[in-house]
N, C-alpha and C positions, 0 to 999 in steps of 0.2 A: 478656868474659863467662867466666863459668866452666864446667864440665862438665855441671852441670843446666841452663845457659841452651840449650847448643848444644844439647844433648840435647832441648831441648824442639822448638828449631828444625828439627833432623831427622826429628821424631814431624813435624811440620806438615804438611813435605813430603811423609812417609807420607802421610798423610790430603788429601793431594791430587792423589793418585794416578788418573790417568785412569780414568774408569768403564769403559772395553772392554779394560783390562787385568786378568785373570784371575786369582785365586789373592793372593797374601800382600801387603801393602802394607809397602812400606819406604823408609824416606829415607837420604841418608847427606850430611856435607857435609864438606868437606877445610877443615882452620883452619891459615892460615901469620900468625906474628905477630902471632894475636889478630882476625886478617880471615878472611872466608871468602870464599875462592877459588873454588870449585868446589861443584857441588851437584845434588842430583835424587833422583829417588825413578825404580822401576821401572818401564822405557819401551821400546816399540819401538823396536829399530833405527833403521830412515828417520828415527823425529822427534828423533835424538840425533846420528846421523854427518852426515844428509843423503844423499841419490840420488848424488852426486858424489862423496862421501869418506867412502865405508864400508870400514874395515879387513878384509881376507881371512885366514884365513875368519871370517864371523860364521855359526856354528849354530844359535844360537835369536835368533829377533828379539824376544825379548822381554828386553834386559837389565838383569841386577842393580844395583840403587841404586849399589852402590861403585863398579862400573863407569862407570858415569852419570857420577858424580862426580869419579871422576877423571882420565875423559877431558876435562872442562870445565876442570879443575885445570890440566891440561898438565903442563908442566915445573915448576909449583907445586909441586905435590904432593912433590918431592923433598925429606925437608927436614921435611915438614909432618906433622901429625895429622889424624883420622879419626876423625868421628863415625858412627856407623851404629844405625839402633832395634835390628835382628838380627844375630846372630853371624854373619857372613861364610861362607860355605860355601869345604865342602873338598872336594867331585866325588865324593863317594860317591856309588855309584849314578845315575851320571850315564853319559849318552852322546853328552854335549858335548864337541866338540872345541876350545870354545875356554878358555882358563887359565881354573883357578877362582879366587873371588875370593883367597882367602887367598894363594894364591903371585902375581898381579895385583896386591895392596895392596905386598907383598915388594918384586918388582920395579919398582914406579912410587917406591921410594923414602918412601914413610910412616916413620913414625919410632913412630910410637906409633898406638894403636886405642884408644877407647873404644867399648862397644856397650851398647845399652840392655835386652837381653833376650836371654838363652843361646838356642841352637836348640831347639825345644818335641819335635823327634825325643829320644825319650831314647839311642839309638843313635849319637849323634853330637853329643847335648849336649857343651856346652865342648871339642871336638875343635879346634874352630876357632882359639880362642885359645889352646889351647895348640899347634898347627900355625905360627900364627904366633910363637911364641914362639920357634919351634926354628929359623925362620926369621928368628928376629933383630929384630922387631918385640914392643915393649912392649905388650901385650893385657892390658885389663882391663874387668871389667863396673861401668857406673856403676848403683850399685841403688836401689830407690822408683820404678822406670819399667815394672814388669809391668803395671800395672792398665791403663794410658793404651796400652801398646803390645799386648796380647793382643786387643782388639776388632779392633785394623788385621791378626792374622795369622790370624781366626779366617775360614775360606770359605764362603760361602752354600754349602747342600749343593745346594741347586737346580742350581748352575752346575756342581758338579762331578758329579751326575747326565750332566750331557749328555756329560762326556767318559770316560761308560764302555765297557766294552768287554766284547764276547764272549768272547773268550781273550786274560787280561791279560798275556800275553806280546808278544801285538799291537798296538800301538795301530789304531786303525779308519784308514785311508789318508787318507779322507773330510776327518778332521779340520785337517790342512795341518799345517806343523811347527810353529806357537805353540804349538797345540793339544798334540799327542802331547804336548811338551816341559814343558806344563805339566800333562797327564794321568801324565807319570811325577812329577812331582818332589810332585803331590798323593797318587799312590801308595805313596811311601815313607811317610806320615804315616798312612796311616789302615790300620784292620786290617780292612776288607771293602772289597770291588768288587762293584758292582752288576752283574749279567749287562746285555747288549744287550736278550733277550728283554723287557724290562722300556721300555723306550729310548720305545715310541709313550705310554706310559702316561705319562710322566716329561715328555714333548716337551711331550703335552697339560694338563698341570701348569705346566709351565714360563710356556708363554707365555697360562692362565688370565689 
């Protein structure tokens, strides 16, 4: 297959991304030799390590496609290529402690990236591939895939209503770490926060 087949294969997996997972859909899959090794779109911890063989630390349970994928890849991935719908992130604004993707694909040995759509922050557009380039990974954007990948990053505002906050320097305790983790990283993208004062309004909206 070539760059537009995989690419298409990775939008799939975006769009089949569990309905109780929050926020941006993304697939990514590891290609060695024309095979694809490895593969997933953005998932909770548990249903990706297991209860028995989860890596320490994990800070958000909710991990990124590339990760997914190439923790399935294993020792695959050395070697191999990388498709992904989104530009990989680089922990801006983040307060994860664990690697972000772009230095993650580095170390697991990828050889080359291809991504199907820059990050839509303009603050951090093509940071990614160019981060990996300095890291010594080949990055490049396969193009004609905005149309088919902007539906899967675009968020019901419904859902990200409920994870506002009173003072957005806090996140609300209540919401457990998937929550916070995905109330900051939908923060960095949008230019308003809804106050809490608003929150019963919004709740009785929500679940009309």
């Amino acid at each position: 297959m070539d760059d537009a087949n995989y690419m298409r294969r990775a939008i799939t997996l975006a769009s089949r991304t569990s309905p109780d997972i929050l926020g941006m859909k993304v697939g990514a899959l590891v290609v060695r030799d024309g095979e694809i090794v490895g593969e997933g779109s953005r998932e909770f911890a548990s249903r990706v390590y297991g209860h028995h063989d989860t890596p320490k630390p994990v800070a958000e349970p909710v991990l990124h496609a590339e990760r997914v994928a190439l923790y399935r890849a294993g020792g695959l991935a050395r070697g191999s290529m990388l498709y992904v719908t989104l530009e990989p992130c680089i922990g801006i604004d983040s307060d994860s402690t664990m690697t972000h993707c772009t230095q993650l694909i580095a170390e697991s040995g990828i050889v080359r990236v291809a991504v199907g759509m820059l990050d839509p922050n303009p603050r951090i557009q093509g940071r990614g591939l160019e981060l990996l380039g300095r890291l010594g990974v080949e990055a490049y954007l396969v193009e004609g895939f905005d149309d088919m990948i902007q539906p899967l990053i675009n968020v019901d505002p419904r859902r990200e209503w409920r994870l506002a906050q009173k003072d957005w320097r806090r996140p609300l305790t209540s919401s457990g770490k998937s929550a916070r983790a995905e109330a900051a990283a939908l923060r960095k993208m949008r230019d308003a926060i809804l106050s809490a004062e608003m929150m019963d309004e919004i709740e009785g909206d929500y679940h009309a």
